[in-house]
C-alpha positions, 0 to 999 in steps of 0.5 A: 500500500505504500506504492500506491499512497506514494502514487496517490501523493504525487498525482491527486489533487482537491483544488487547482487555482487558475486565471481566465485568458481572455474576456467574457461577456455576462448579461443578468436580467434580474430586477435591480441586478441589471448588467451587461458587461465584459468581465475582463481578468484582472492580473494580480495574484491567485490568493493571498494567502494559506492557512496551513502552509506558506506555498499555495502549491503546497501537496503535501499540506493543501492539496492544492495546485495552479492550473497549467492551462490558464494564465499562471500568477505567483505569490511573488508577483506585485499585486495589481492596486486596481482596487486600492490594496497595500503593494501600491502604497508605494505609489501614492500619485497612482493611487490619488489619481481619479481614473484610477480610482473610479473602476474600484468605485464603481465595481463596489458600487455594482457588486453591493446593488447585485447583493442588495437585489439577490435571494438570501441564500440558504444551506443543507442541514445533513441531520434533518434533510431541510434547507435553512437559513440561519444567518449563524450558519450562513450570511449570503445572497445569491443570483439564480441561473435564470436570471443571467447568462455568460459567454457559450465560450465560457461555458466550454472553456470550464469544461475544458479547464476542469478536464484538464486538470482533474480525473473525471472517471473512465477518462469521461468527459464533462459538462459545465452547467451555471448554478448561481452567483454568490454573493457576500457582503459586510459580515457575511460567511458561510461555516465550513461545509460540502456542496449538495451532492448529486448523482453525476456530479463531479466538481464545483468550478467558481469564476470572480466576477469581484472583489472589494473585500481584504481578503486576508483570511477573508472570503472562500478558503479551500483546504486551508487556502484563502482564494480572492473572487478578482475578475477572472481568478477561478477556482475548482475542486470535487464538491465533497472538499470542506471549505468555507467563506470566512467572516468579511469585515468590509466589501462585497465578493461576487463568484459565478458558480458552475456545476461540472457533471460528468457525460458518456463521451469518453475525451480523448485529451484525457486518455492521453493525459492519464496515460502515465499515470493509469500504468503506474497504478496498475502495476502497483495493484497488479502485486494485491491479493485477494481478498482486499478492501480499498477504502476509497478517497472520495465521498460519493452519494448512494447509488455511485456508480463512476467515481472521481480523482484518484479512486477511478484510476485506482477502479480501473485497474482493480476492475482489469485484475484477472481471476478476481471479481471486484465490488464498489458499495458505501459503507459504515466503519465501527470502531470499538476501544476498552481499557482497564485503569492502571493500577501500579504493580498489575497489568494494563489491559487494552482492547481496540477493534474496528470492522466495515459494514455494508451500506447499500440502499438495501441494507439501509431499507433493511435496518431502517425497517428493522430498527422500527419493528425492534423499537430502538432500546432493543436495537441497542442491545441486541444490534442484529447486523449484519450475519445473514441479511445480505441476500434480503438486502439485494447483495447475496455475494457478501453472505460470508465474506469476513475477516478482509483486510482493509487499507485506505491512502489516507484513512481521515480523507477516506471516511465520512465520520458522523457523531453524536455532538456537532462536526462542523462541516459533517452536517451542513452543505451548501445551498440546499437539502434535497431530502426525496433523493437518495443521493442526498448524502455523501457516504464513504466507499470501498472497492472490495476485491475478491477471488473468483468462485468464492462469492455468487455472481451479482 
């Protein structure tokens, strides 16, 4: 396993940072939002700065990565003083100038009608399945799809900024779809959570349309990085990544929203792209035996069938191992610990174990009726899970199988751990709960493989 976790290091990435190359055009018809603009990219920095490391190309702290195919910037380029910020102090005559100062003016101006107009945003509450609002949990405003169109340009170019820098599965390609425009003003944040899962969906994809806030530790921070909403600065990530607007103290912050789904095309840049890569971690699974658990990275919603990043080129080649068969499902992990207090002169005494449960939606169905036929004080003492329920659950292949080994390429990134007391992060997502889907959740998953002959065909 550590061949492939070094694999893992070197190639998957949660976040890529980028800068649009040329100008688009965006229309919003909303009442009181009225505009018709180019949207130029503005040529400053990518972010100002991380939370857990002094490199925003950091893998090892932030996972997080400049695009290759976009305008690159670095931290160490002087910061464009189009909006006033402290690198041109230096400059006093620049910055008392009146041209100059009317753009900053002007986009403050815009960006606070466009909040002053927008919907109150709300957010997913994961414990009861509603969308709330609660400005303690989010303060924002935003613009729906219907009211504003961009560029078709822009639409494609997404498309093609997220394929080429991310897996989409099966080397598949995309499709870019405009959500919302987010907006946030004086105090506004939103606490740490997940974007609304969905069958299909691969990544989340913001494009700035402005920024006027200090946003030093203000604004979107994403696995530790704080990313600034400058016109034409983007950012990308797999919807399962936790990230969150910090507190604004002052200005307003616009970003154009996209959904990356993923389409049957198969795209043929990213074949040859994953190439390498696809190679390597075949050769290194090539050398696992069956019976193996792969406690996979990504969190997906129920139901999963073609999974994202690192898992689908780690899928891929589990799947084209001979003499075995292999099994992709979510499910719960279990785990227990005892101990006995020391006492000087006697033995100290220790117990930990952990197992992995099933958690299809027919084990759930099964448990959930079970559950209410028991009455939940003797579902806790009896705990009827999991020996002998596969078959009714819609699984036959799992009756006995036991005692597999599981491995993980980071067992923290790999579990969607829920509790008792509040996680932030675990129990909100973004913009709204879809509670009539089943794929309102994100679960965790394994790739289970296993020897041919020992289980019953699917």
């Amino acid at each position: 396993m550590s061949s492939l976790q070094r694999l893992h290091g070197e190639y998957a990435r949660d976040c890529v940072l980028g800068v649009l190359e040329r100008s688009f055009t965006l229309d919003i018809t909303r009442a009181g939002c009225e505009f018709k603009e180019s949207i130029a990219p503005q040529a400053t920095k990518l972010t100002h700065s991380t939370h857990s490391t002094n490199s925003t190309n950091s893998r090892e702290s932030t996972n997080s990565r400049e695009s290759t195919n976009s305008r690159e910037s670095t931290v160490e380029e002087e910061e464009d003083i189009n909006i006033g910020k402290e690198k041109g102090l230096e400059d006093p005559k620049r910055l008392e100038d009146p041209k100059r100062l009317e753009e900053p003016k002007r986009l403050e101006e815009r960006l606070k009608k466009w909040y002053d107009h927008g919907n109150v945003s709300g957010f997913g509450d994961v414990r009861e399945q509603v969308t709330k609002v609660d400005e303690d949990v989010r303060r924002a405003r935003d613009i729906p799809s219907s009211d504003f169109t961009v560029d078709e340009w822009l639409v494609q170019r997404v498309a093609e900024l997220w394929g080429a820098n991310f897996y989409t599965g099966k080397s598949n390609g995309v499709r870019a779809e405009p959500y919302k425009i987010h907006l946030y003003g004086p105090g506004g944040h939103f606490k740490n959570h997940r974007d609304t899962p969905a069958n299909g969906l691969v990544g989340t994809f913001l494009v700035g349309l402005g920024d006027t806030t200090s946003y030093d530790y203000e604004g979107l921070i994403v696995n530790g990085t704080s990313t600034n909403a400058l016109p034409g600065h983007w950012v990308a990530f797999y919807p399962d990544v936790p990230h969150k607007v910090a507190k604004i103290s002052k200005g307003y912050r616009a970003v154009l929203a996209f959904k990356i789904f993923r389409t049957d095309a198969v795209d043929p840049a990213q074949v040859a792209r994953t190439r390498d890569v696809r190679r390597k971690v075949a050769e290194v699974v090539a050398q696992l035996r069956a019976p193996v658990g792969l406690l996979l990275e990504r969190r997906y919603c129920l139901n999963t069938t073609t999974f994202s990043s690192f898992d689908s080129v780690v899928a891929q080649a589990a799947k084209a191992l001979p003499g075995v068969t292999v099994h992709q499902l979510p499910v719960v992990l279990h785990s227990a610990s005892s101990w006995t207090p020391y006492v000087e002169g006697s033995w100290f005494e220790a117990e930990y174990s952990t197992a992995v449960y099933p958690f299809t939606s027919g084990h759930i169905e099964y448990l959930a009726d079970l559950s209410a036929t028991l009455g939940r004080n003797r579902w806790d003492k009896e705990r009827p899970y999991m020996r002998g329920i596969h078959t009714e659950c819609g699984a036959p292949w799992l009756e006995g199988v036991e005692d597999v080994p599981f491995f993980a390429f980071s067992l923290a990134r790999s579990l969607e751990t829920y509790r008792n007391e509040a996680h932030e992060g675990a129990e909100h997502i973004g913009n709204e709960s879809m509670p009539e889907r089943s794929d309102s959740v994100y679960l965790s998953y394994v790739l289970l493989v296993l020897p041919l002959g020992t289980t019953s065909e699917v």
